[in-house]
N, CA, C and O of each residue as an XYZ file, in Angstrom:
308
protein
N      43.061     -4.081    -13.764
C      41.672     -3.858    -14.077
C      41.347     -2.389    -13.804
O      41.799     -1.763    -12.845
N      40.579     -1.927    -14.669
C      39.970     -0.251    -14.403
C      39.503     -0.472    -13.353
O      39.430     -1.534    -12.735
N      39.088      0.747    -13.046
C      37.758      1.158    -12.188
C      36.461      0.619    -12.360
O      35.792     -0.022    -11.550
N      36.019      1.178    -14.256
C      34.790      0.702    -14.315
C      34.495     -0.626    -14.697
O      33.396     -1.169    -14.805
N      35.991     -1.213    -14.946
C      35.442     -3.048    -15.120
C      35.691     -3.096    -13.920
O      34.557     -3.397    -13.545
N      36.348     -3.032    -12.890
C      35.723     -3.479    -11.147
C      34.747     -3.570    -11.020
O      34.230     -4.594    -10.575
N      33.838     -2.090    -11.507
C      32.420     -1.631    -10.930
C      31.391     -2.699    -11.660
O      30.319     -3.104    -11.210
N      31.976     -3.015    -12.826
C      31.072     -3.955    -13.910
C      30.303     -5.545    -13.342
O      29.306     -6.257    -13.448
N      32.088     -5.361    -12.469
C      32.714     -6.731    -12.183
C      31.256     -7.053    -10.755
O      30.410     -7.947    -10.727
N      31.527     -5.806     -9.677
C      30.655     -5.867     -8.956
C      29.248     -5.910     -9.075
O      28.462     -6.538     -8.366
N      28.967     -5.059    -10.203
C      27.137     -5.443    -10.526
C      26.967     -6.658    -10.969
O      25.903     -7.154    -10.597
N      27.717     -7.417    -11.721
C      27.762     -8.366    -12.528
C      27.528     -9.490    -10.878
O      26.458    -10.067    -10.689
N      28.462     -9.582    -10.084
C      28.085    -10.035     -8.940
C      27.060    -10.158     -8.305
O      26.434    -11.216     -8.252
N      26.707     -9.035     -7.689
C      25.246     -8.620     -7.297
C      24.077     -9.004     -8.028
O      23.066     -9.149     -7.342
N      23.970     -9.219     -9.359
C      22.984     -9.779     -9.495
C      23.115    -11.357     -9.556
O      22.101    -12.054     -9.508
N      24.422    -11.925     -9.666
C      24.636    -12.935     -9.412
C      23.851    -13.651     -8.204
O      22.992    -14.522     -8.069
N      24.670    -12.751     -7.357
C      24.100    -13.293     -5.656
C      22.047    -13.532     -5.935
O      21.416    -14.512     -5.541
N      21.442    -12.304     -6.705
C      20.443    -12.574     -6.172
C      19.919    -13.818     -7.279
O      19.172    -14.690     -6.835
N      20.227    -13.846     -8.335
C      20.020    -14.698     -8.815
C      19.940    -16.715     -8.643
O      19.318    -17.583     -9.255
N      20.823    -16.729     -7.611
C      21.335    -17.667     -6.778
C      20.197    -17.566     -5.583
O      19.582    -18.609     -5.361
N      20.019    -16.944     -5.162
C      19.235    -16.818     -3.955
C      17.448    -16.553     -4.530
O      16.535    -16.369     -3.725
N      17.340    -16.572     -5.349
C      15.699    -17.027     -6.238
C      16.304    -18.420     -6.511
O      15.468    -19.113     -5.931
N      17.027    -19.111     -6.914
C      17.138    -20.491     -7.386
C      16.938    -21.254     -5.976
O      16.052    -22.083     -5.771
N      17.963    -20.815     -4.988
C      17.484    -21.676     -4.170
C      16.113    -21.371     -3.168
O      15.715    -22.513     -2.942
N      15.402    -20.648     -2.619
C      14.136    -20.582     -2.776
C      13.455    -21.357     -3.600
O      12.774    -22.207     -3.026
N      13.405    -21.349     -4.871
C      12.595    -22.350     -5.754
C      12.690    -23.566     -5.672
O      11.791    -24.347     -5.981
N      14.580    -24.092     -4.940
C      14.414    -24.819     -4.310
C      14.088    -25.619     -3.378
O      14.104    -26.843     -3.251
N      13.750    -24.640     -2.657
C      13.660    -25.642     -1.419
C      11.966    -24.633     -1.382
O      11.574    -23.791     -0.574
N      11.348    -25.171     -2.559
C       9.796    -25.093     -2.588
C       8.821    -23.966     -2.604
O       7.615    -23.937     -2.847
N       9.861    -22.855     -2.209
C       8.858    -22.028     -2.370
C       8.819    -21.214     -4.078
O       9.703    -21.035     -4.916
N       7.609    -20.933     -4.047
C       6.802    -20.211     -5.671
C       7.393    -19.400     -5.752
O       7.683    -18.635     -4.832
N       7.863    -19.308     -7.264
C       8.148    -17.969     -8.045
C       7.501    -16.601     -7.332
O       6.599    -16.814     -6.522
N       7.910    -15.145     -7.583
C       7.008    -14.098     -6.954
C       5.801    -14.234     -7.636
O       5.721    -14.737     -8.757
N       4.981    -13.858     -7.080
C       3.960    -13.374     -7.798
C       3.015    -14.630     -7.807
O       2.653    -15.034     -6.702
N       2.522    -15.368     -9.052
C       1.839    -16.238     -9.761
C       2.525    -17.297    -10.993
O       2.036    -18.304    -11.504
N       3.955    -16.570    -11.247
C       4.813    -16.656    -12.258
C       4.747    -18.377    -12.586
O       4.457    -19.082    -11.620
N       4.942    -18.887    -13.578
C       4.915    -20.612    -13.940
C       6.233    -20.567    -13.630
O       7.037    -19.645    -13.761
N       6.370    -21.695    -13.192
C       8.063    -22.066    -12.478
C       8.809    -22.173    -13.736
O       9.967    -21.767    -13.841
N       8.177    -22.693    -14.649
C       9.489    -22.694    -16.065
C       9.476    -21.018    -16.672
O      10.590    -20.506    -16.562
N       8.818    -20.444    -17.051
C       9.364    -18.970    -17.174
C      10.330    -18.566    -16.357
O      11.328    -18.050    -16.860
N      10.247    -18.695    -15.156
C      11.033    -18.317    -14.352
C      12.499    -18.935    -14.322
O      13.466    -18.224    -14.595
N      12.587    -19.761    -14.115
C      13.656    -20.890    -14.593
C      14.271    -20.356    -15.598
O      15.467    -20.209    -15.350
N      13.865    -19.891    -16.955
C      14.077    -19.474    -18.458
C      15.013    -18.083    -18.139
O      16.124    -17.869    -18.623
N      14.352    -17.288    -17.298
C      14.327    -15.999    -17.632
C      15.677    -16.075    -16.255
O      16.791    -15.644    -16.553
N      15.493    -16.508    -15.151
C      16.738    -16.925    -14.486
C      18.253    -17.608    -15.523
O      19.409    -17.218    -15.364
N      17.895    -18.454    -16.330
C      19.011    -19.207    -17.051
C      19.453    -17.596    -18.206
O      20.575    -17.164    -18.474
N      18.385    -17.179    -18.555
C      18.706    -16.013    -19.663
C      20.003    -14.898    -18.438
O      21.170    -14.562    -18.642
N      19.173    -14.666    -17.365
C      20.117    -13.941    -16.757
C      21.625    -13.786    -16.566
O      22.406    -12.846    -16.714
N      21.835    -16.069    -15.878
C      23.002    -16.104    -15.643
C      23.614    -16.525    -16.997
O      24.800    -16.763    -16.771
N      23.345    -16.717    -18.262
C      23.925    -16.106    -19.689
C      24.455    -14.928    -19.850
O      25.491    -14.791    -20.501
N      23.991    -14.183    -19.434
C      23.976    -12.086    -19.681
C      25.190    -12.174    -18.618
O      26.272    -11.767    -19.041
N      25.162    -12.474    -17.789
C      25.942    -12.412    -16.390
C      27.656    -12.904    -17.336
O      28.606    -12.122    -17.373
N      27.672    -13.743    -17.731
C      28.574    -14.521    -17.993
C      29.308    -13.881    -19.075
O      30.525    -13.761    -19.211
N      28.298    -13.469    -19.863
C      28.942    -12.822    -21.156
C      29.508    -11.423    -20.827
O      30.463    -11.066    -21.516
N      29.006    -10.481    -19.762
C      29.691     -9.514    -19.630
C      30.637     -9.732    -18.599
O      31.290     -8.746    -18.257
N      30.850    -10.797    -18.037
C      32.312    -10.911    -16.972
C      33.234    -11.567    -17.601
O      34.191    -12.008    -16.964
N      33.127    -11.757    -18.962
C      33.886    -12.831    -19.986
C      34.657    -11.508    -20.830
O      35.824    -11.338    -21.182
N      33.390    -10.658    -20.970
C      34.314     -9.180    -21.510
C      35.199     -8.384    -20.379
O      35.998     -7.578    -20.856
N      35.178     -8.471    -19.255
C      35.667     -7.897    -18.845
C      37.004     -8.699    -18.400
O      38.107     -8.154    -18.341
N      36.729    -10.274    -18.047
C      38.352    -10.599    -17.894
C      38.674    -10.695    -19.195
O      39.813    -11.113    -18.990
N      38.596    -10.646    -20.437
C      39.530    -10.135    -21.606
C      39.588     -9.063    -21.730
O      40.076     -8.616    -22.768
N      39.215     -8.390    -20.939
C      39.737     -6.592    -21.030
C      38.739     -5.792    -22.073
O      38.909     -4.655    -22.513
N      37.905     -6.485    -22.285
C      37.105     -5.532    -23.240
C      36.156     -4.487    -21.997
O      36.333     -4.652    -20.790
N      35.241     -3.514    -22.514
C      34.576     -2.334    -21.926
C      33.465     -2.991    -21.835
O      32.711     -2.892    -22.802
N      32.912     -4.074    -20.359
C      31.299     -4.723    -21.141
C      30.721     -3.629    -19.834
O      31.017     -3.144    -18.741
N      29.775     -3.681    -20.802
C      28.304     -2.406    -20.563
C      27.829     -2.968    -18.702
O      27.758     -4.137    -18.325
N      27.642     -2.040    -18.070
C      26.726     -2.416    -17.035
C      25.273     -2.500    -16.664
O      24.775     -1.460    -16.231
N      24.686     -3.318    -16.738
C      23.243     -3.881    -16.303
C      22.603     -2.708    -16.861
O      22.914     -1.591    -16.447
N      21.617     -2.889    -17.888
C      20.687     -1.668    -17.546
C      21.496     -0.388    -18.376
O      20.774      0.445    -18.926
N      22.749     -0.255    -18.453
C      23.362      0.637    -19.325
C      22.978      0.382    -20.816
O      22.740     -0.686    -21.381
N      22.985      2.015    -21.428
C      22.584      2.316    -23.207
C      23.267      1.497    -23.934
O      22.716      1.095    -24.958
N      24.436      1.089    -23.670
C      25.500      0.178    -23.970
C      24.982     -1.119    -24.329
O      24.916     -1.753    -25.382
N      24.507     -1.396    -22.692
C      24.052     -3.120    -22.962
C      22.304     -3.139    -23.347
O      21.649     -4.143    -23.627
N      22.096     -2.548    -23.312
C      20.709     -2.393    -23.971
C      20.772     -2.136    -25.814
O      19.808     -2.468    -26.504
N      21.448     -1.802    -26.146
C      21.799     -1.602    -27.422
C      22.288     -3.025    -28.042
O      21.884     -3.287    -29.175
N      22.914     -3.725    -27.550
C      23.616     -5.127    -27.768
C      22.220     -5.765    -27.747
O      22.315     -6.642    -28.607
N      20.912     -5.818    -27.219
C      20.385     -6.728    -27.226
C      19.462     -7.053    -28.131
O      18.891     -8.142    -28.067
């Protein structure tokens, strides 16, 4: 593995973790930030760990996937 699919590999993580850690919060009862309706949130959580998946799917086939927030992956969308 490169460097920058490691580095990919690691953001791709990191938002993992926090993503996981808003789910369970919501689980165990407490509210979305803010005011947010629990199903947006839910949505936009499930959209995440999609995005998540698809660029750690490029990277264990060796393709170049864009990191979070990169011109790259913003362009794909």
């Amino acid at each position: 593995m490169t460097e920058r699919q490691l580095e990919g590999a690691e953001a791709i993580l990191v938002e993992a973790r926090k993503t996981k850690e808003t789910a369970e919060r919501m689980a165990n009862g407490e509210g979305p930030p803010g005011e947010a309706d629990d199903i947006r949130v839910l949505a936009g959580m499930v959209h995440q760990v999609a995005e998540q998946v698809e660029r750690l799917a490029g990277i264990v086939s060796s393709d170049a996937a864009p990191l979070a927030g990169s011109e790259d992956s913003d362009a794909a969308s």
